[in-house]
N, C-alpha and C positions, 0 to 999 in steps of 0.2 A: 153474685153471678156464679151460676154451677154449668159449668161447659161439659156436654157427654160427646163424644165419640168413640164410632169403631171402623175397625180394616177387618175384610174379609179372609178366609182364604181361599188359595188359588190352586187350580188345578191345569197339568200342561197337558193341552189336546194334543202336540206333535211339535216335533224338531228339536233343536240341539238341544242338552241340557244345559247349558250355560253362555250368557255373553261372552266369557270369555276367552270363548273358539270365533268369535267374528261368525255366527250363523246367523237362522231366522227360527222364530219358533213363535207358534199360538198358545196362548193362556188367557184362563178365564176366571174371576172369581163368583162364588157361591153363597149362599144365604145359609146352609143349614146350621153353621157355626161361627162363631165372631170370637174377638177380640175388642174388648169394650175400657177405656176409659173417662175418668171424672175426675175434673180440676177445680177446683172453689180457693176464692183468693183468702189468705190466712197472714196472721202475725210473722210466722217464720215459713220457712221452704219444708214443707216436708214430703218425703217419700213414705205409703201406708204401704204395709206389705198384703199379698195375698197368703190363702189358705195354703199355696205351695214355697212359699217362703221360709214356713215354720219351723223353727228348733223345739219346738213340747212335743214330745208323739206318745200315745196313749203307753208304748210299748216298743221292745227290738221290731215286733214283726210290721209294728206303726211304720217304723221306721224306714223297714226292709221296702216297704209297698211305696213310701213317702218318694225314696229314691228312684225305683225301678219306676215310677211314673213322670217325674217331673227333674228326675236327675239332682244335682248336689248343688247346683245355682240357681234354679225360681228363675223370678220377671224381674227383681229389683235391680238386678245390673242390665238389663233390658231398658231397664227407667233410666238410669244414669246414666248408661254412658247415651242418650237419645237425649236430653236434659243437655250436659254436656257437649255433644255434636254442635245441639243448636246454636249453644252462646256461643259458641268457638263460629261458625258457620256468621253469624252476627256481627259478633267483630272484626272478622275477615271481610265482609262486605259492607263493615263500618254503617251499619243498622242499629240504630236507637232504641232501646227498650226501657221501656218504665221501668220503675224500681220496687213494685210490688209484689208480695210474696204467694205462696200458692201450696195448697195442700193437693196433692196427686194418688189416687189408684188404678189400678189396673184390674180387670179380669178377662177369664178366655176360659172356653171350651172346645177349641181347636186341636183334634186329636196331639198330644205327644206325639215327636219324630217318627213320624210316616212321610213326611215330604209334600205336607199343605201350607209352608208357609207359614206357623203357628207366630214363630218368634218376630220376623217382620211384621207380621198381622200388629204386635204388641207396639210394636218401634212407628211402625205408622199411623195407629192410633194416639199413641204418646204425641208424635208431633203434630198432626192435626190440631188436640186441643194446646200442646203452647203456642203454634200458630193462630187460632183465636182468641188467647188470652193476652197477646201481646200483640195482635193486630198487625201482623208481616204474611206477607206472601213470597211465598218461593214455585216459580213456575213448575210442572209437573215435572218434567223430563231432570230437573236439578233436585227436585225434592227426591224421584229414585233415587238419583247420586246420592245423595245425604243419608237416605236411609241404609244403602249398600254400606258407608263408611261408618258408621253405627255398629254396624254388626263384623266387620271386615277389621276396618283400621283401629278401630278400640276394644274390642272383644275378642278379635282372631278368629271367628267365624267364618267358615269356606263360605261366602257368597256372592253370588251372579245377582245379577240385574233384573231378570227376569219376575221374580215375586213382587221385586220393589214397583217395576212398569206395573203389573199388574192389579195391583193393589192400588197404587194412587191414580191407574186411570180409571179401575173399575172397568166392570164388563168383559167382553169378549175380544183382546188385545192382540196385532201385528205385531210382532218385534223383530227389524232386522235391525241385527248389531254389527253392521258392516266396517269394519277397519278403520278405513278414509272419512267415513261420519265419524268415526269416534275422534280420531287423529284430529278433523278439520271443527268439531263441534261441543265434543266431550261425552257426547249420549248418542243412540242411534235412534232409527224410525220407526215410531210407534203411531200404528195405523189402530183406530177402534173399528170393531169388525160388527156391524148389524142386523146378519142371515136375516131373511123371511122367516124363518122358524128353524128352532134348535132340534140337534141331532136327538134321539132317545138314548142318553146317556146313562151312566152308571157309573159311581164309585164305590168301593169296597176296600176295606182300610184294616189293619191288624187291630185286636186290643192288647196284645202283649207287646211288650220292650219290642220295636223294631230297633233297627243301626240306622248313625245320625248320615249326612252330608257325608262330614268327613270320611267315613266310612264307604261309602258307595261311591266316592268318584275315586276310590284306587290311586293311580298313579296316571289315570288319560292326559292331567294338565300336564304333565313332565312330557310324556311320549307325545303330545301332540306340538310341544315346544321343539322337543327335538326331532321333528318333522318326521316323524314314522307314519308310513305312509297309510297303514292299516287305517289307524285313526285321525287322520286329514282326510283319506277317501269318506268315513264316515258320515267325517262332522259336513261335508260338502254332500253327502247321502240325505243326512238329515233336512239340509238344510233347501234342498230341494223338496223332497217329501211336504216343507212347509208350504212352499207355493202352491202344490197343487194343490194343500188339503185345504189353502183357502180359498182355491176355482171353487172346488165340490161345496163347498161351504155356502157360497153364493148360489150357486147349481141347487141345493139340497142333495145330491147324490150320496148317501146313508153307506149303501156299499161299498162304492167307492173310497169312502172316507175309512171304513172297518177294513178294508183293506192296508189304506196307507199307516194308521197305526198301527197293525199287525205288523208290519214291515220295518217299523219306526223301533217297534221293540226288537224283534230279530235281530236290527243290526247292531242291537244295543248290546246281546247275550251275546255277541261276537270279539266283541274287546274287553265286556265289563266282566269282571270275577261277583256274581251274585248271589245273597243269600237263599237259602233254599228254601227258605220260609216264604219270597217272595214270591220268589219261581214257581213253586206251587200255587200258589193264586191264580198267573195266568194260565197255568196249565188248567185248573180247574175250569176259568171262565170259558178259554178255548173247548174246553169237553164238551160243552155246554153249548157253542155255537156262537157266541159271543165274540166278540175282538175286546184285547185287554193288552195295555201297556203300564211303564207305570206312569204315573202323573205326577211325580218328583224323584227327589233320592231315595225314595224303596219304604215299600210298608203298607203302602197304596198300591192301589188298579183303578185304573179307568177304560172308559170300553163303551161298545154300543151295544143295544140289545136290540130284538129285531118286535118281541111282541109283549103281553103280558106275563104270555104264560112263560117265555123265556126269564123273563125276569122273576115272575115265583120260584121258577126253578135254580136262578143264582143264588138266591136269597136262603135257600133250604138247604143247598152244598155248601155255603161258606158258614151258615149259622151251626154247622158241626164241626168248623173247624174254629169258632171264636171270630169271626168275622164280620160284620158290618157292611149292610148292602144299603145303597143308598141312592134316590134319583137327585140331582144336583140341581138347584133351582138356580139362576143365573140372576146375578145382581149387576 
């Protein structure tokens, strides 16, 4: 038995960046790139590594590139501790699993840290096939949870809920991470969203080292803990901004919507310390006519474009700055 699976990545149309401001926010995942796993049951348990795993490198400068692309950890602790989560997740809800063994890889060409989700993409692949190798189901809204605690509680990985929603429901995803749901239920409300037809989207993503997660949310969790008001009005900014961009959504209203993510970033460069490398992107896309926010923790742009020729013209500004322009096919 050879089980394949993959998780996409995701890109955020508008609102908070994270569940853990109790906001609302749209996300959507895309085809152009995966994360792909394969399990075939074996004598012993093993973990294969991929080509970013490697300790052989042709050379220092093998090396130098080895790093600056996939960093100093790879997928394989991505594997384990998701391996891990699940049996723990198992025997906490006292689930039976057979006692046969299983040979495991991974691959992905989900841009490095730009803020598409790469590494959940890997974590919810991974569980997908031990969830069909060992015949258990875990309802959607709890399988987020799980994958959140993957990458949060055994890894230390700054992550929200948001990729996790998005990924295991697929498609064009509601997310209100409301307080009182969370308190009264554990997860919040996730609406699948089915527009008549999709905005003319775009994204555009760095090829050089961007900064991780950790890096781009600064200190907002602390400041918004310690109730400053700056960024409570925000995240309550943001979190409006998501209502309506799901009216226009329904609407088809295009303007409308390049409006509220314009907006969405504005009040984003108002509390966030952002890299300049970023920043220029949407500057660039704005010159252009465009509306451009980012569509995670920095590295990316997302945005509407209005016609083709707009869009040749994105494509020709950012391909001189090492940039990647791209229409987003919606899975």
């Amino acid at each position: 038995m050879i089980i394949r699976t993959t998780a996409y990545p995701r890109a955020a149309l508008i609102g908070n960046p994270s569940d853990g401001y109790f906001g609302k926010t749209i996300a959507f995942t895309f085809a152009e790139f995966s994360a792909r796993v394969t399990l075939y049951e074996s004598p012993e348990l093993e973990i294969v590594p991929n080509h970013r795993d490697g300790s052989t490198f042709a050379g220092i400068a093998d090396l130098y590139e080895d790093v600056r692309r996939f960093g100093y950890y790879g997928g394989i602790r991505l594997l384990k501790s998701a391996i891990k989560s699940f049996y723990g997740y198992c025997l906490d809800h006292e689930i039976d699993l057979h006692e046969r063994n299983f040979t495991i890889r991974y691959e992905s060409d989900i841009p490095n840290l730009v803020g598409l989700a790469g590494s959940s993409a890997i974590v919810t692949a991974t569980l997908r096939a031990l969830l069909a190798f060992y015949g258990v189901s875990i309802a959607k809204p709890h399988l987020a949870n799980l994958i959140r605690a993957v990458e949060n509680r055994e890894l230390g990985i700054s992550a929200g809920l948001q990729d996790r929603v998005a990924q295991v429901y697929q498609g064009m995803v509601y997310m209100d991470f409301d307080k009182a749901l969370f308190d009264k239920q554990g997860f919040g409300h996730y609406v699948a969203l089915r527009p008549a037809k999709l905005p003319p989207l775009y994204i555009a993503y760095r090829t050089d080292l961007s900064e991780g997660s950790e890096v781009f949310h600064n200190n907002i969790r602390e400041r918004f803990e310690r109730g400053e008001p700056e960024v409570v009005d925000a995240m309550t900014f943001w979190a409006d901004l998501t209502v309506q961009a799901k009216n226009t959504l329904e609407q088809g209203d295009w303007t409308q919507l390049a409006t509220l993510m314009d907006a969405n970033f504005d009040r984003r460069q108002q509390i966030y310390q952002l890299n300049a490398g970023n920043l220029r992107m949407v500057e660039t896309a704005r010159s252009l006519g465009a509306s451009a926010k980012f569509p995670g923790s920095g590295g990316a742009i997302i945005g509407l474009y209005t016609d083709e020729a707009m869009f040749e013209k994105l494509t020709a500004a950012f391909a001189a700055q090492d940039i990647r322009v791209f229409k987003p096919t919606l899975i």
